[in-house]
C-alpha positions in Angstrom: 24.6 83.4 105.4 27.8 84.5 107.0 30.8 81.6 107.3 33.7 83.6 107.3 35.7 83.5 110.6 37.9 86.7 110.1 41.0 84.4 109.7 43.4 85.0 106.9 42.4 88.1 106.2 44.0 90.0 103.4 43.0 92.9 100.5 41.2 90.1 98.5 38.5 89.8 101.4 38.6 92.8 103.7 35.2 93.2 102.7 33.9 90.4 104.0 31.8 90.1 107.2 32.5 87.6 110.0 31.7 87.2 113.6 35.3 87.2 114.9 35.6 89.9 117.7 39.1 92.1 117.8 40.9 92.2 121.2 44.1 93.9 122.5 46.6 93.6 124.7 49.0 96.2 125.9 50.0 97.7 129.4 47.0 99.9 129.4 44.5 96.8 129.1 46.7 93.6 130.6 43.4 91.0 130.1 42.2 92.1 126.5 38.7 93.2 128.0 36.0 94.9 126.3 36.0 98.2 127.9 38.7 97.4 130.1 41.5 100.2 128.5 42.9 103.2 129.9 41.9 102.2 133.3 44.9 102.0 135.0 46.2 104.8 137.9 49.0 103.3 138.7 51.9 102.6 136.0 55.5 103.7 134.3 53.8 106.9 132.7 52.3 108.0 136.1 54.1 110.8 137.1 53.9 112.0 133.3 50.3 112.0 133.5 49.6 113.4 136.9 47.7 116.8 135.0 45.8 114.1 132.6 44.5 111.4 135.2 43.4 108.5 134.4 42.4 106.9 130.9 45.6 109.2 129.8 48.7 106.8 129.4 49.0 106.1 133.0 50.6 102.6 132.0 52.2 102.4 129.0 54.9 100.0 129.5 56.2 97.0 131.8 59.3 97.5 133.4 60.5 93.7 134.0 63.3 93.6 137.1 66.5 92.0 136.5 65.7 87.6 136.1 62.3 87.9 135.7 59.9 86.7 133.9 56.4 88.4 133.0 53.3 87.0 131.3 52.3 89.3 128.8 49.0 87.9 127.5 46.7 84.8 129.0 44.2 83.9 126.6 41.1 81.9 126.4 40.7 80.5 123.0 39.5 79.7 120.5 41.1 82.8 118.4 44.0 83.8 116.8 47.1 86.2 117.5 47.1 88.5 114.1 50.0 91.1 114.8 51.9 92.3 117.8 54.1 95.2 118.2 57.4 95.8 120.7 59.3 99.2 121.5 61.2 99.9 124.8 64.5 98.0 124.8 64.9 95.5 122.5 68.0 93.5 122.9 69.0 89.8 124.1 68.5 90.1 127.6 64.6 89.4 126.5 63.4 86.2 125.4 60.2 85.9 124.1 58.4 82.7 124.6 55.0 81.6 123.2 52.7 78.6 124.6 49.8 77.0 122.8 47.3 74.9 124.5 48.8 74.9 128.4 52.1 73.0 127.2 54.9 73.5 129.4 57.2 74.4 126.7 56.5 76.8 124.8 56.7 76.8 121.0 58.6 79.7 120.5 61.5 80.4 122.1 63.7 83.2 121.0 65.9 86.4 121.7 63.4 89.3 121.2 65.2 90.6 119.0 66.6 88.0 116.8 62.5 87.2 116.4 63.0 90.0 114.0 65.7 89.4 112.2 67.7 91.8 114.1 70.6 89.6 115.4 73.2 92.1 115.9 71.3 94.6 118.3 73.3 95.4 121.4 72.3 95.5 124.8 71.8 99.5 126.0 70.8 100.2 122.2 67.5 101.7 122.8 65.3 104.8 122.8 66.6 107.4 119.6 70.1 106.3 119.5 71.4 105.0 116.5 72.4 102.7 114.2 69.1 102.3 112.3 68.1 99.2 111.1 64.8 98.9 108.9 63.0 95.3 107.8 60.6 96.0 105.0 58.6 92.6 104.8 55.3 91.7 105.1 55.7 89.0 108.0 58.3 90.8 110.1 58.5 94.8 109.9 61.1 97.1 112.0 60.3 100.4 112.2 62.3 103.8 113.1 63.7 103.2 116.0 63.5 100.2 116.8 59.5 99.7 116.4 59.3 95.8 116.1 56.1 94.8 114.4 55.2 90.9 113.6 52.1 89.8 111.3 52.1 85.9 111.1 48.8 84.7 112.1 49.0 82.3 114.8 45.7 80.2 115.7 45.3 78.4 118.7 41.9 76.2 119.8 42.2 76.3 123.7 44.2 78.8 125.5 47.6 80.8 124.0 50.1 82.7 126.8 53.0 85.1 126.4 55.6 85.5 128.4 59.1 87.4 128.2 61.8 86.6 130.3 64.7 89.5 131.5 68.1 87.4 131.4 70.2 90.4 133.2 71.6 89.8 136.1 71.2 93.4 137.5 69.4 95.7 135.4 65.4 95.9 135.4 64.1 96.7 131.3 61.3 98.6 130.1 59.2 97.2 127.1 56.1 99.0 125.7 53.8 96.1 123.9 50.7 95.8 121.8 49.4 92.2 121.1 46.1 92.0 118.7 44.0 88.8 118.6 40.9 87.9 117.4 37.9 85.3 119.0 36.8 83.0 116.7 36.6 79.3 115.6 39.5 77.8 114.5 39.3 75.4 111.6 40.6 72.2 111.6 43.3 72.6 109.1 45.0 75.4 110.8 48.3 74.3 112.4 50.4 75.6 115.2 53.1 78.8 114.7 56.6 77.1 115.9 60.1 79.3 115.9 63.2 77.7 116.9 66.6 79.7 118.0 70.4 78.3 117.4 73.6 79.9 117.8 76.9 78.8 117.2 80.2 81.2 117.8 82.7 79.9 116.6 81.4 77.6 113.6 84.9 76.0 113.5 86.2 75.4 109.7 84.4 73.0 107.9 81.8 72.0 110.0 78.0 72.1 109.2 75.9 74.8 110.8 72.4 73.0 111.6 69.2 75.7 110.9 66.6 73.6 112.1 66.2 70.3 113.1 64.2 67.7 115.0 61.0 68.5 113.0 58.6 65.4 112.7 55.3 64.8 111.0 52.8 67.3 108.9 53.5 70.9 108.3 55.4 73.8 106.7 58.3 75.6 106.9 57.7 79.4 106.5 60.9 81.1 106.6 64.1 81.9 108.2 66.7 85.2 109.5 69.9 84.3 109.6 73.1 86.9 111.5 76.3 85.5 110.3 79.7 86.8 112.1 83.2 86.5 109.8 86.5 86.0 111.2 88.4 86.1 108.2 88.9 87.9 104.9 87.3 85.4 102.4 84.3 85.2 101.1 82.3 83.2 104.0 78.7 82.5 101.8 79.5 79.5 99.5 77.3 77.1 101.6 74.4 75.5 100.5 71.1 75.7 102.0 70.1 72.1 102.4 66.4 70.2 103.1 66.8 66.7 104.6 63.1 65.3 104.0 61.3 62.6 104.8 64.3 60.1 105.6 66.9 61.5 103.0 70.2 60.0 104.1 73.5 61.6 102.6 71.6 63.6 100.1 68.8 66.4 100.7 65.6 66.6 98.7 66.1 70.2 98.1 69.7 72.3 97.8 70.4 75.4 96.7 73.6 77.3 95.1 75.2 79.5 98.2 73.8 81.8 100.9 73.5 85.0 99.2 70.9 83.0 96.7 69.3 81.5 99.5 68.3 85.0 100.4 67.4 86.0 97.0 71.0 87.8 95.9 73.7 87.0 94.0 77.3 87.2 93.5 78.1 88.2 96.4 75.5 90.9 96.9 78.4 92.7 95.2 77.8 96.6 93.3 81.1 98.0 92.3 83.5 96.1 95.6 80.4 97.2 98.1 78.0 94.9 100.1 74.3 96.3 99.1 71.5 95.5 101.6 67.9 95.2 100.6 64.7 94.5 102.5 61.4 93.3 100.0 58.6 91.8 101.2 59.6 88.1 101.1 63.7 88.3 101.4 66.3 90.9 101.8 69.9 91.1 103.6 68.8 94.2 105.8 71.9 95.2 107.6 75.7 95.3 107.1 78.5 95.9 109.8 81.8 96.9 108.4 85.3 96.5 111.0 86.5 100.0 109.3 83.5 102.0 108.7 80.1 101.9 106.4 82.1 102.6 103.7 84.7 99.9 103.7 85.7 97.7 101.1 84.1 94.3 100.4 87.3 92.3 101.2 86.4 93.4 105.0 85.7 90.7 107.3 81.9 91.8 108.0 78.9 91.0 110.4 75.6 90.2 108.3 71.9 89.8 108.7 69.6 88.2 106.4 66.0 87.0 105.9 63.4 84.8 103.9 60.5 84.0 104.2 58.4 81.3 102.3 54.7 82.6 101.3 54.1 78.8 100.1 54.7 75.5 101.3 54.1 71.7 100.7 51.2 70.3 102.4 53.2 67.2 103.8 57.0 68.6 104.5 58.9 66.1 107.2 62.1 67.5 108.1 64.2 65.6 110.2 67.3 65.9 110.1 68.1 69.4 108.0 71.3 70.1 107.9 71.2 73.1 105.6 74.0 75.1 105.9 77.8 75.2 105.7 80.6 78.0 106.0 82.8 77.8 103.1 84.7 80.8 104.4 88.4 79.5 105.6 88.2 80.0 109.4 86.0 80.7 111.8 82.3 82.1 111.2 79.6 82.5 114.3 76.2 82.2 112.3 72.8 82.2 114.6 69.4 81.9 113.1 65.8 82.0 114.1 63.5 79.6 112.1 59.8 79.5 111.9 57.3 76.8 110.7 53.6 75.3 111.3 52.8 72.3 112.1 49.2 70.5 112.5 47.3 70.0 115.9 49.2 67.6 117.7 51.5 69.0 119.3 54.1 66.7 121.6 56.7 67.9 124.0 59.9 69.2 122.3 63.4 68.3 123.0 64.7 69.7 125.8 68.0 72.5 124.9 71.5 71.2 126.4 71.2 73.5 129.2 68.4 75.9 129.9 70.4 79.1 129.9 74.0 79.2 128.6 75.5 82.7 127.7 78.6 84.4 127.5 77.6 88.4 127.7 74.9 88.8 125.2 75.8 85.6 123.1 73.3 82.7 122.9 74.7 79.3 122.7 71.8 77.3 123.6 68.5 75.8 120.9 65.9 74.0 121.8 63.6 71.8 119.3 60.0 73.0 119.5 59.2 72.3 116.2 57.4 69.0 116.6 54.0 67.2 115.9 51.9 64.3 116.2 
């Protein structure tokens, strides 16, 4: 007899049968239907494909005009997103939002492109132009150029939407997108994907730079990518990560050495006076941005990204407040972050963000607190 449900699928159990049913969503087959693909004759790759006709990448992208905001995928559950990929342009005039179960705010809220861990993409960088920036790990995984590929599985009972949002005030963008899901029952244990986005620019000296917060009741914290801006020439990474659990007043539960360690370096990510970036499947500090050049020396004042994610976690983890992270740098640093977590079932409405949409260019100063549960 066949129980398996397709769910957490990896090499161990490939093998194994189940009675899940694989769907996609992309610009050639908007709903996901079975035989529904290719059937567009209208689209952004019509005039390309005038000699081919239809069934011949007639639509292959969305072009979203400037201040809009496009559902990408309207799902009937039960099922489960299990990847999606993004290529077109990729910057901060998208934000990505993600809905479980009809709430009105969504769960994940988030610059497109600091979703994966690529906080210092600029707006116009797109298409083959350079620089390139490549994430090797097995939750998050950028791709030459700019191919933005995500693999958390993401189970929802009811109904899951996706929508993305084009915050410029004149400019229409293109985005090519590919979301895979599968129909299936959902256990009861599985708990809700949650990502929150903060920015601060300037962190002013000695102050603490909040990475998530407002997180109440059961669940587990999977991971983090962090863009950190210097406006100095000292070294800026001395702060501890810190975990506030489960009512822990002056002190944290857990707290770690600096931020280099948090993402799995040390001493400075130093080799011979040079910054060295790495990308593994779990951690990595994946991109580097020198004032003077690639080649500068490590007393520069640089721009940084990093990432980590957690392929464990503790089956009851309350965070409320977590204050994790301080600049030790003298002056000025602009750190932004994008945190994701699971928590169980209930989900309640989130806090709302000081104002819904506060920016100055490109720059994100506003959060909001989705990460909450019953």
């Amino acid at each position: 007899m066949n129980n398996s449900n397709g769910l957490g699928l990896g090499p161990h159990n490939l093998s194994w049968l189940s009675g899940a049913q694989s769907r996609s969503i992309s610009a050639e087959n908007p709903t996901g239907g079975k035989g529904q693909g290719g059937m567009a004759t209208e689209g952004t790759g019509a005039w390309c494909a005038r000699d081919l006709g239809q069934g011949w990448k007639v639509s292959p992208s969305l072009s979203i005009p400037a201040g809009e905001t496009v559902t990408l995928a309207d799902i009937a559950g039960p099922g489960a997103l299990q990847s999606f990929w993004f290529g077109g342009y990729v910057g901060r005039d998208f934000v990505l939002r993600i809905y479980w179960e009809g709430q009105e705010q969504p769960s994940v809220e988030c610059p497109l492109a600091d979703f994966f861990a690529l906080p210092w993409v600029v707006r116009g960088e797109e298409g083959t132009r350079g620089p390139l920036v490549q994430v090797n790990s097995l939750m998050v995984s950028v791709n030459p150029n700019r191919g933005l590929n995500c693999f958390w599985e993401m189970p929802f009972r009811e109904c899951c939407r996706i929508t993305l949002e084009n915050l410029h005030p004149a400019d229409a963008r293109t985005i090519y997108f590919q979301i895979n899901y599968a129909l299936t029952d959902v256990p009861d244990q599985c708990a809700y994907f949650h990502a929150q986005f903060r920015r601060v620019n300037p962190l002013p000296y000695g102050e603490v730079y909040t990475i998530l917060d407002g997180v109440q009741g059961q669940g587990q914290y999977v991971g983090t990518a962090m863009g950190w801006g210097v406006n100095n020439s000292g070294w800026w990474g001395e702060g501890e990560i810190k975990f506030y659990l489960d009512g822990d007043g002056e002190f944290p539960t857990l707290c770690g050495t600096g931020t280099e360690d948090y993402f799995g370096g040390a001493y400075d990510w130093e080799v011979d006076g040079q910054y060295v970036p790495y990308s593994t499947p779990y951690l990595g500090m994946h991109q580097v941005l020198r004032p003077d050049g690639p080649t500068a020396p490590s007393t520069a004042t640089p721009c940084t990204a990093g990432m980590s994610w957690t392929p464990f976690g503790s089956p009851k983890t309350c965070a409320s407040p977590s204050r994790p992270w301080a600049g030790a740098a003298r002056g000025a640093t602009c750190p932004a972050s994008t945190t994701s977590a699971r928590s169980p079932s209930g989900i309640r409405p989130c806090p709302p963000p000081p104002s819904p949409r506060c920016r100055t260019g490109t720059a994100w100063k506003w959060f909001r607190g989705v990460l909450s549960s019953r």
